[in-house]
C-alpha positions as CSV (number, residue, x, y, z in Angstrom):
1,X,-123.5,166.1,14.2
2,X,-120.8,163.7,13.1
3,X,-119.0,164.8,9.8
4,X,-118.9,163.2,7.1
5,X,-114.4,163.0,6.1
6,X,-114.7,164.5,2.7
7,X,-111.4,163.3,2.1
8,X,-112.5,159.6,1.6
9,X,-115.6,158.3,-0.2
10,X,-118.3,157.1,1.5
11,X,-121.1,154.1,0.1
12,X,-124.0,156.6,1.2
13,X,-122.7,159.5,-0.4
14,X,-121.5,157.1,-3.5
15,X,-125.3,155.5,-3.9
16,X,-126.8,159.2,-3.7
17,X,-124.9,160.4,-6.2
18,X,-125.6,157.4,-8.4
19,X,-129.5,158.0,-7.9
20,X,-128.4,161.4,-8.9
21,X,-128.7,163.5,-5.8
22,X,-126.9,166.3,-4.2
23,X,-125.6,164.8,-0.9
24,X,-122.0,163.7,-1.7
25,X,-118.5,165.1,-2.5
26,X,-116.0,165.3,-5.2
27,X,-114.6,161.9,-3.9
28,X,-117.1,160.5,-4.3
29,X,-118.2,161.3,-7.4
30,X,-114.9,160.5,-8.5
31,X,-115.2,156.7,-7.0
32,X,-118.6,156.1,-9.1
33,X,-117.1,157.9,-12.4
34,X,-114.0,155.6,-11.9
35,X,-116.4,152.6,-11.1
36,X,-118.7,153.2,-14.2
37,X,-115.8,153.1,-16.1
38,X,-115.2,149.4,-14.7
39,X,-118.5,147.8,-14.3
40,X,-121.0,150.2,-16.9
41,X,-123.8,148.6,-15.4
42,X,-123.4,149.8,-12.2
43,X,-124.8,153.4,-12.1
44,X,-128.2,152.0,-14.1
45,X,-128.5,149.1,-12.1
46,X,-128.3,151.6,-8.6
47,X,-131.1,153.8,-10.3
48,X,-133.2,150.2,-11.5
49,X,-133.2,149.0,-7.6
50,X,-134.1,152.8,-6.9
51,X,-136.9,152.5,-9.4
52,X,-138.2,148.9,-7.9
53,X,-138.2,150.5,-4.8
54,X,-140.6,153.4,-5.5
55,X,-143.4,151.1,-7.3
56,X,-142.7,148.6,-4.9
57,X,-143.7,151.5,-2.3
58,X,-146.7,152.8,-4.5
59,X,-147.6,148.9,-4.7
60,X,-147.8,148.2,-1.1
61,X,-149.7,151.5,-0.2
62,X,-152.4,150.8,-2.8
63,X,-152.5,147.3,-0.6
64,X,-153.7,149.9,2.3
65,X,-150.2,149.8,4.0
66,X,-149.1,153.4,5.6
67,X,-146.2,151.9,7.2
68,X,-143.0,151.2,6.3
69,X,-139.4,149.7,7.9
70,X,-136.3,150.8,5.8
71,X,-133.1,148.2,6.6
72,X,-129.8,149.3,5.8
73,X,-131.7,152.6,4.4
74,X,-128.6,155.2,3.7
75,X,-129.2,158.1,3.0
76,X,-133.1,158.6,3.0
77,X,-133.2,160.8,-0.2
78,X,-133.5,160.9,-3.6
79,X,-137.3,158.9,-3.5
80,X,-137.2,157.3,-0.6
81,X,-140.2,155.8,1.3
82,X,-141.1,159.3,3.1
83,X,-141.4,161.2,-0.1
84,X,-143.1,158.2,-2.0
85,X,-145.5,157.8,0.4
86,X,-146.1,161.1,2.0
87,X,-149.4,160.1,4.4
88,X,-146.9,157.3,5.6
89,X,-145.3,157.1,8.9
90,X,-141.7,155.6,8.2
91,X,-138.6,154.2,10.3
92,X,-135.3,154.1,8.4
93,X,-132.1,151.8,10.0
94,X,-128.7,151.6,9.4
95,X,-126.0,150.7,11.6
96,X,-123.8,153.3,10.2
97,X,-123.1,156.6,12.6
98,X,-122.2,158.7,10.0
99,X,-125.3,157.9,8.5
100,X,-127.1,158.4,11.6
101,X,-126.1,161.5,12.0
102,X,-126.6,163.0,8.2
103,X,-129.8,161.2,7.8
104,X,-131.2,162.3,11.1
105,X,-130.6,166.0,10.3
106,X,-132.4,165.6,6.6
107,X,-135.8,164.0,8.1
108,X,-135.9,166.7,10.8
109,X,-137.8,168.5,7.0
110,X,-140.2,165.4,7.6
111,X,-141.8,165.7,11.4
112,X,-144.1,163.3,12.7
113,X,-143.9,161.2,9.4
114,X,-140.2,159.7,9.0
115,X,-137.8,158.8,11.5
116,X,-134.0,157.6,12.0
117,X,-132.6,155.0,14.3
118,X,-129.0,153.7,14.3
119,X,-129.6,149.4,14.8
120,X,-127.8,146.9,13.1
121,X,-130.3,144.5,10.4
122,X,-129.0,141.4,12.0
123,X,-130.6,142.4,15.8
124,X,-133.9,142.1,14.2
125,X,-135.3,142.2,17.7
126,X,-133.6,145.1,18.6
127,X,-134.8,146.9,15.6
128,X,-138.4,145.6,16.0
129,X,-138.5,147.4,19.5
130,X,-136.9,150.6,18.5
131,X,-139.2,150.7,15.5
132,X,-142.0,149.8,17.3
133,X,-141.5,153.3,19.6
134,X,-142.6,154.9,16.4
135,X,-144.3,152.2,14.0
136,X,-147.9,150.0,15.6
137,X,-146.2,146.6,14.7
138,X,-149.7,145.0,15.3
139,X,-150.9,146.5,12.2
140,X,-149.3,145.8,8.7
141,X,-145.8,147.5,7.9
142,X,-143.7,146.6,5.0
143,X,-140.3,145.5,5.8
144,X,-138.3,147.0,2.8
145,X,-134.3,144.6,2.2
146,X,-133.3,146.9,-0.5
147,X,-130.1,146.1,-2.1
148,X,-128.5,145.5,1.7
149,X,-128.6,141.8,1.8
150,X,-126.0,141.0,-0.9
151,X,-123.4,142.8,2.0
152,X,-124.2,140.3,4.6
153,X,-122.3,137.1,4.2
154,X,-124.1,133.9,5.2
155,X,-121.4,133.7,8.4
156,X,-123.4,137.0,9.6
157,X,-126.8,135.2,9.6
158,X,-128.8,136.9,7.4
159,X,-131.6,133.8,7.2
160,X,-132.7,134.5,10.5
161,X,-132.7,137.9,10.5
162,X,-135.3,138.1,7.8
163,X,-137.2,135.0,9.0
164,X,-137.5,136.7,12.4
165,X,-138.9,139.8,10.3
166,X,-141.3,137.9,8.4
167,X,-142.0,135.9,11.6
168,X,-143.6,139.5,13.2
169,X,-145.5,140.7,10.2
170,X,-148.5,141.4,11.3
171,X,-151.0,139.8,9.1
172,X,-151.4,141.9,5.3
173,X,-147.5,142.7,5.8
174,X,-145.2,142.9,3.4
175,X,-141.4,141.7,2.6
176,X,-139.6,144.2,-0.2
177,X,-136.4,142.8,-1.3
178,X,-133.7,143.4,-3.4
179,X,-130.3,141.4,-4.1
180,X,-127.5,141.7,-6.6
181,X,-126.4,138.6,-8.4
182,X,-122.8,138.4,-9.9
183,X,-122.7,136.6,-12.7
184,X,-119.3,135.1,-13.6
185,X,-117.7,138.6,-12.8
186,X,-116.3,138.4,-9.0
187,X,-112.8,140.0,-10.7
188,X,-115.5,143.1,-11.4
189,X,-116.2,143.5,-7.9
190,X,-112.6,143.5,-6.4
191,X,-111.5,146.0,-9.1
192,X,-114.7,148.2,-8.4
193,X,-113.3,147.9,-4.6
194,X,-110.0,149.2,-5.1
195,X,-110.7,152.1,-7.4
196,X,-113.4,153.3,-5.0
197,X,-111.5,153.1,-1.7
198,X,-115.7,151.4,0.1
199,X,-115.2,149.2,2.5
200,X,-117.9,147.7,0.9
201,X,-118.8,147.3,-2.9
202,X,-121.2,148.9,-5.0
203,X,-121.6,146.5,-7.5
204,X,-121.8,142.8,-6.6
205,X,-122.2,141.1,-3.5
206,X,-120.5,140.0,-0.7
207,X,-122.5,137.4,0.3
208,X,-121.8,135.9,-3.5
209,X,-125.2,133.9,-3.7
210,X,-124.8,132.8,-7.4
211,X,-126.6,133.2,-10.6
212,X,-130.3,133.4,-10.1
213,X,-133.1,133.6,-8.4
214,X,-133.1,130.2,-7.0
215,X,-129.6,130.4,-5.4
216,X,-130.8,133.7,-3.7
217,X,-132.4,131.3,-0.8
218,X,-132.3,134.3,1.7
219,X,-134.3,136.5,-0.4
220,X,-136.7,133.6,-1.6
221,X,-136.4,130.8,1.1
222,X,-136.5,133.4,4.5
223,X,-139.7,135.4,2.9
224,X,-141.1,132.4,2.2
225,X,-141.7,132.5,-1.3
226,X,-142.3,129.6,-3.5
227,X,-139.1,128.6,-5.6
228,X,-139.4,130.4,-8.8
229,X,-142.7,132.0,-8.0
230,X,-142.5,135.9,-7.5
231,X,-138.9,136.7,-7.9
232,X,-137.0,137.5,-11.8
233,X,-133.4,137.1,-12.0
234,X,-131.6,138.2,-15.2
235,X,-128.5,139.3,-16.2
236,X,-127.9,143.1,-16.9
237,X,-124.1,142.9,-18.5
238,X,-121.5,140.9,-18.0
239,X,-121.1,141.9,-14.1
240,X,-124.3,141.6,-12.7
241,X,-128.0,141.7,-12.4
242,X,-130.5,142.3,-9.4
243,X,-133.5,139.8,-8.1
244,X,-136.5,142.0,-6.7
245,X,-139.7,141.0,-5.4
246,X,-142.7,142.0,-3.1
247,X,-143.7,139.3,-0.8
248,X,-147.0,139.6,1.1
249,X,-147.5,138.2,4.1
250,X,-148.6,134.1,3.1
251,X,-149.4,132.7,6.3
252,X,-152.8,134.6,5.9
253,X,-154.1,133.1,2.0
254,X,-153.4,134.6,-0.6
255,X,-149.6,135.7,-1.6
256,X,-149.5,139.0,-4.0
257,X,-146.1,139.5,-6.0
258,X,-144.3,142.4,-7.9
259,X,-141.2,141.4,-9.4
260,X,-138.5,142.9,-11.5
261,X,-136.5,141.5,-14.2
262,X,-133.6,143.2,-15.4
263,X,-131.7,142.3,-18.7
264,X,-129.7,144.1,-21.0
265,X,-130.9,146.6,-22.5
266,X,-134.4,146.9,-20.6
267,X,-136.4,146.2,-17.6
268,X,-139.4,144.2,-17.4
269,X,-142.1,144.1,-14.9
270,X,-144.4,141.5,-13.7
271,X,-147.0,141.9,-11.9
């Protein structure tokens, strides 16, 4: 197995051990204590989209969904699908091989029900296939975009990839997504970068979509919700905030939303 280099932090380790878990290092604990110290809302804002995602899970398997697709997934612990969802059969991707490798050790405690594959987000075919080795892509799955989006820049094509996503739903699927807004506070995020040594952020995006909901179009626009209609955008300090929403499948009637709306001091959820 690939080792982690506990000499540099690492943005899987860094988000477990803002969800509170076990599998990271000193450095990176370090890099989230020194980036807390920077942006304050980071750390609650990692365990909010943590949060979203575990009701959003409970949500969709009430709907009678048992299966679930996990883009740019990290590290699947600390609540993940699999332990949400137990009687669920679950695929989680990241393009990462470190990753790969950690991740693929920790599900070998979940045979038969979870499983790992190293694919890049923006092949969505290639991912389809794989996943479909493991997942029956002609019944419903939920495609879960959690908090991964805001790291693709517009350049990389992120539209398509979640259009060709929703495009293979089967019918009664689901979108899940997540996506940091940076409100006013893009100094934030290149300060958070240097202290932490990521070649990626924790806290704001690098696609840099804007200041609500409505300029999120690859959230909203490639799920194929309405403007304004199943997505809540709201500021949590001054760095940032986070737009959530559960999209069903709307090509079939009827479109069901969770969303999540994150101010201040408090989250609110609608339903």
């Amino acid at each position: 197995m690939r080792q982690f280099d506990h000499q540099k932090p690492h943005p899987a380790r860094m988000y477990d051990y803002m969800l509170g878990g076990k599998d990271n290092f000193a450095v990176d604990r370090q890099a989230i204590d020194q980036l807390a110290e920077l942006i304050p809302e980071a750390v609650p804002l990692a365990r909010a989209n943590r949060a979203f995602l575990q009701r959003a899970v409970r949500y969709v398997a009430r709907a009678g969904v048992d299966q679930f697709l996990d883009l740019g997934s990290g590290l699947p612990t600390q609540g993940s699908a699999h332990e949400v969802a137990p009687e669920a059969r679950v695929v989680y991707v990241d393009h990462d091989p470190v990753v790969a490798a950690h991740a693929t050790a920790l599900l070998r405690h979940s045979p038969g029900r979870a499983r790992f594959v190293q694919a890049d987000l923006l092949d969505p075919e290639d991912v389809l296939a794989r996943a479909g080795e493991f997942l029956d892509l002609d019944r419903p799955i939920a495609v879960l975009l959690v908090s991964i989006l805001h790291f693709l820049p517009d350049s990389a094509g992120p539209q398509r990839a979640v259009a060709v996503l929703r495009e293979r739903l089967a019918p009664g699927g689901f979108l899940v997504i997540t996506h940091a807004t940076t409100l006013g506070g893009l100094e934030d995020e290149e300060r958070a970068r240097g202290s932490t040594g990521a070649r990626r952020p924790v806290a704001g995006p690098t696609g840099r979509r804007g200041r609500s909901a409505r300029s999120s179009g690859v959230a909203a626009g490639a799920a194929g919700a309405r403007p304004g209609h199943g997505l809540a955008a709201g500021p949590a300090q001054a760095g940032g905030g986070l737009v959530a929403a559960v999209v069903a499948d709307g090509r079939g009637g009827k479109e069901n939303h969770l969303s999540l709306k994150i101010t201040k001091n408090r989250q609110k959820w609608r339903f």
